[in-house]
N, C-alpha and C positions, 0 to 999 in steps of 0.2 A: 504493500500500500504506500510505505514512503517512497519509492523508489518511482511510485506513480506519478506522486504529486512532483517530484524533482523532475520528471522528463516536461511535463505538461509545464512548469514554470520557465525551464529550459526554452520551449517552444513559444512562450509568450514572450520573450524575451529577444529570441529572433525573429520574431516578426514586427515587433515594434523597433525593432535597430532599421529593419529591411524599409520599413515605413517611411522612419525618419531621414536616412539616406535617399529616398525617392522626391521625399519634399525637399529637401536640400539641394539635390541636384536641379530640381524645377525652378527653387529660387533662384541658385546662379545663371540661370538659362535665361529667366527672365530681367535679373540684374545687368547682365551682359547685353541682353536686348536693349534694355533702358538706356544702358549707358553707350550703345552705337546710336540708338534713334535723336539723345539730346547732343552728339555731337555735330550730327549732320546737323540738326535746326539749330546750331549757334552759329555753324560754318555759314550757311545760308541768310538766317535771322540779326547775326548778328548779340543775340541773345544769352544772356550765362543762365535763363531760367530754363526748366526741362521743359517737354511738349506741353507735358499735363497742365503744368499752373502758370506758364506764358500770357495767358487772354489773360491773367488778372495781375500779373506782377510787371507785363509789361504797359501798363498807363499809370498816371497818376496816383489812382485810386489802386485798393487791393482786396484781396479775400471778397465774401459773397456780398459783402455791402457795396461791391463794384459792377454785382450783375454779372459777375464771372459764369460763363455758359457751362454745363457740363457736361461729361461724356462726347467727347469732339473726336473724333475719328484721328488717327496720325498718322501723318503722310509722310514720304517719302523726299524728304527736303535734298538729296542726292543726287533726282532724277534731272535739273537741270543747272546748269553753272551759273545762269541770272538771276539776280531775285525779283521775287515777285512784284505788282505794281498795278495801278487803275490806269489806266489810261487818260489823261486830261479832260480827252470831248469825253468822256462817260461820265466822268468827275463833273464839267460843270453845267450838263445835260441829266444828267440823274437826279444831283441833288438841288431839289428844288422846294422853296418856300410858298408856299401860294400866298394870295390876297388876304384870305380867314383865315392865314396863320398855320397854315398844316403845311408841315416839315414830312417831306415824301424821300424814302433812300430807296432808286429805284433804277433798274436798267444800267448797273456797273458792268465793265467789262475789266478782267481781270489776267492779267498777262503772266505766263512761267508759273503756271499753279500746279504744283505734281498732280497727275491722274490716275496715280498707284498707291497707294499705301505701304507704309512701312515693311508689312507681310509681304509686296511683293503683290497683291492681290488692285486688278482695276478698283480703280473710288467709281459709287455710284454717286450717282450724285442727289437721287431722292430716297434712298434708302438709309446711306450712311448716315450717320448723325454729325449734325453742322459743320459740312463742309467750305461753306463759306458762311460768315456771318460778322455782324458789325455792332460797335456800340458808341452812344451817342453821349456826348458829355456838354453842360451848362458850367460856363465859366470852372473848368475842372472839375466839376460834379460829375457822378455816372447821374444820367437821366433811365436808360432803355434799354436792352438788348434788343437785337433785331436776326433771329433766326431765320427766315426766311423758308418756313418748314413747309409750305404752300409756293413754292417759289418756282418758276418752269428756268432751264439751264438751256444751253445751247454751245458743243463747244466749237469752234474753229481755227483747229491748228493747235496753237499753244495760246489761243485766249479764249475765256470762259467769262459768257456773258449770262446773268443773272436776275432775275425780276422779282418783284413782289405780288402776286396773282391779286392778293387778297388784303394789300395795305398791311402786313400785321406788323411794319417796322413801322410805321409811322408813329409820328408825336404832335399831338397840341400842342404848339406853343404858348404863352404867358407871360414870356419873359421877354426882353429884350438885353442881346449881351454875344457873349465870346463862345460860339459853340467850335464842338471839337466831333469830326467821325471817324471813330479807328477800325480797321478792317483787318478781320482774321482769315485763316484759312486753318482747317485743323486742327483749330485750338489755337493759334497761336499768330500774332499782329504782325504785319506785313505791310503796312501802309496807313498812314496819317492823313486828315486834312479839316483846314483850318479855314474858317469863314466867319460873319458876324451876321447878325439879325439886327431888323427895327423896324419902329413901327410909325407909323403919320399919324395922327387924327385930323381929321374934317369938323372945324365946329356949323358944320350948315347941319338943325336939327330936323330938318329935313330931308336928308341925305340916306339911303337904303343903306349904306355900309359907312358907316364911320371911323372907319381902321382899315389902315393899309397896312399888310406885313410884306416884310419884300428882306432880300439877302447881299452884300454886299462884300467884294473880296478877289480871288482871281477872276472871277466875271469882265472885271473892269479894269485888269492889269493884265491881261494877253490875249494875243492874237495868234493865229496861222497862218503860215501857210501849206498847201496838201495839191500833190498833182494828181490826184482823183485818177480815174480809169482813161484821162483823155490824155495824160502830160501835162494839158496845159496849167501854167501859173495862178493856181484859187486861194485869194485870200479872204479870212473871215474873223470875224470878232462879235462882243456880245452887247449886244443893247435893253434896255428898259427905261419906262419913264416912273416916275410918282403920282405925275396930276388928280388929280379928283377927278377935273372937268376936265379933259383935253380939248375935248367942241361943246363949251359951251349950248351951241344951238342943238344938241342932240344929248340928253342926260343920260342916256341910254349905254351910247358910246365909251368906252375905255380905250381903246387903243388910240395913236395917233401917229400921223402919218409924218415921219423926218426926213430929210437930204442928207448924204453926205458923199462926201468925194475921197475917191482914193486918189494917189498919187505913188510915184516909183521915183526916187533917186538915188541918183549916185553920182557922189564926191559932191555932193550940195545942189546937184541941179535934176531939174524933171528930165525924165527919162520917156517918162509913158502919156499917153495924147489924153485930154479931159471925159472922163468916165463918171457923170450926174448916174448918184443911185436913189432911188427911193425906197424908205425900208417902211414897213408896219409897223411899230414897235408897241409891245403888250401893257399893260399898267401890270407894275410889279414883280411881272416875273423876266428872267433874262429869255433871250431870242439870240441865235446863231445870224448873222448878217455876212454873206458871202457872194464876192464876182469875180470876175476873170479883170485880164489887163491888156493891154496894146500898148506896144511902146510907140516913140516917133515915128514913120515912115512905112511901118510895118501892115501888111497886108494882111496878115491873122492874128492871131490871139498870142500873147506871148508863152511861150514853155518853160518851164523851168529847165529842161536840159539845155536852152541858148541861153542863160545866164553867163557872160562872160565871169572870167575870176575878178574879185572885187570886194569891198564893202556898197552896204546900198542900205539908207534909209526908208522904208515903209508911211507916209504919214496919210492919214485917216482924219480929216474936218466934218465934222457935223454940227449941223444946225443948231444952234442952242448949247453948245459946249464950249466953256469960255478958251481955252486951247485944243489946238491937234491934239491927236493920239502919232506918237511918234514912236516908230519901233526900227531900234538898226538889225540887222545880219550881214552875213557872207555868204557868198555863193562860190562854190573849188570845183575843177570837175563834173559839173555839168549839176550838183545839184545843193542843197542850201546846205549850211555847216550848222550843225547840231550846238544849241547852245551848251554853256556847260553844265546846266542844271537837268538838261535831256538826256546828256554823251554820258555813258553808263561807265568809260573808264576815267569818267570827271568828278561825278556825282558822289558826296561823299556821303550821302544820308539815303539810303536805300528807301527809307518811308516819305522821304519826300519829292522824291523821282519825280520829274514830267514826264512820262511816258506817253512819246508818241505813234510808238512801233516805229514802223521804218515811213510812213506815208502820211505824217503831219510833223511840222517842224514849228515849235511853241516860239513865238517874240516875246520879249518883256520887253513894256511899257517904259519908255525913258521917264 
């Protein structure tokens, strides 16, 4: 009978060693996992936080009082030598302000986003758990997450363009002040951006809408240029007005209708023949405004590949604006020279990239 209980106590004995070795070896497995997947996302990010807790240690704020998302899917930050980025037109086409103050984060397109997972395994993109997502801060408050769990994707190449079907990222506004959108992908921030809010009031107590909200920031400090699918030379920038009334004789009416003139120089003198535009321009929100050009003498439209080498100033007069809009570049080679907030082996801030891909080239506003 002793010799019973000594074997049976034997046997519980290796099996609980056998146990413990299995869990042990699962942990290293998984340690080692950990510790490849946070070096790719620092390599890439930038970041000394791991995948897991990057959405909340990388903004101002931290831990769950920051709206930190959870369970984010972990991608594969290996998969391309870029990093990731919004592209500009999505940046100041997506986020928009309306009139009654609803803050819309909508139709991003996002560049160099891995589409495997750290496993090695494709990302879905309505299955996995927030694969892209964003969050929204008030004078560096968290305000919102925006999971986008209703969201249709579309990818194209190495960009990954994103919508909100069903609004669930949006926000009331209330405030007027310094809002901030940071943007993740797998947990973990990839891109910044920074813009301000405000508001008008109308004292006519008769007026339907008494408050204008409206946004103000890179809208009104850059321009493009893009040779679109033809070559030719398209440049474009963004307008909006304030007014109440724009026509008077029509109270109905918001929008109103402006002038403005492009112009091409270089080395201080015009280059291109007088080009009268008329734009629409919306109350409050920004509007894309784009045309083509003609230099002197010239029987078509100019191209961007006949740009000789040079600098050449851009200026932009519109009606009602107490100066031009003035923007320099360079044109090398037949096509414009990436500023250096664009040129990705210039750019020292990953999160605040202009990205234009290869097919828009960003001016800043002198």
């Amino acid at each position: 009978m002793k010799n019973t209980k000594t074997i049976g106590l034997l046997v519980m004995a290796l099996a609980i060693n056998t146990v413990s070795h299995a869990q042990l070896g699962g942990m290293l497995k998984k340690a080692a996992k950990n510790v490849a997947t946070d070096q790719a996302t620092k390599a890439v990010t930038g970041s000394n936080s791991t995948s897991s807790s990057s959405s909340s240690s990388s903004s101002s704020n931290s831990g769950t009082s920051s709206g930190s998302v959870a369970s984010s899917v972990t991608l594969d930050w290996k998969q391309y030598p870029q990093t990731p980025a919004i592209t500009m037109k999505s940046l100041l086409e997506g986020t928009q302000v309306s009139t009654h103050g609803n803050l819309n984060m909508n139709f991003y397109r996002a560049t160099f986003i891995p589409n495997k997972k750290a496993s090695g395994q494709p990302v879905d993109m309505i299955y996995d758990k927030n694969v892209l997502t964003t969050k929204i801060y008030f004078n560096d408050q968290f305000v919102k997450d925006g999971t986008y769990p209703d969201g249709s994707y579309s990818m194209e190449g190495k960009q990954n363009t994103y919508r909100d079907d069903r609004n669930s990222a949006n926000i009331q506004l209330d405030k007027e002040g310094k809002y901030r959108i940071d943007y993740f992908a797998g947990g973990v921030q990839f891109y910044t951006f920074d813009f301000e809010v405000f508001k008008k009031v109308d004292s006519d107590p008769y007026a339907t809408n008494n408050t204008l909200w409206f946004s103000k920031g890179p809208w009104e400090k850059y321009a493009y240029i893009t040779p679109q699918t033809s070559g030719n030379f398209i440049l474009g920038f963004y307008m909006m007005h304030t007014d109440f009334k724009p026509n008077p004789n029509d109270p109905r009416k918001t929008s109103k209708s402006v002038n403005w003139y492009p112009e091409l120089l270089q080395n201080g003198k015009v280059i291109s023949v007088p080009n009268k535009q008329v734009a629409i321009v919306p109350q409050g929100e920004w509007k894309d405004m784009s045309c083509s050009m003609k230099l002197i003498g010239a029987k078509d439209y100019l191209k961007i590949a006949e740009l000789k080498d040079g600098s050449y100033t851009l200026k932009i007069t519109v009606d009602g604006e107490p100066a031009p809009r003035m923007y320099d570049f360079k044109a090398a080679g037949g096509n414009i020279v990436q500023s250096d907030k664009q040129d990705r082996t210039k750019n020292t801030d990953p999160k605040t990239l202009v990205e234009g891909w290869n097919n828009f080239f960003w001016l800043e506003r002198k």
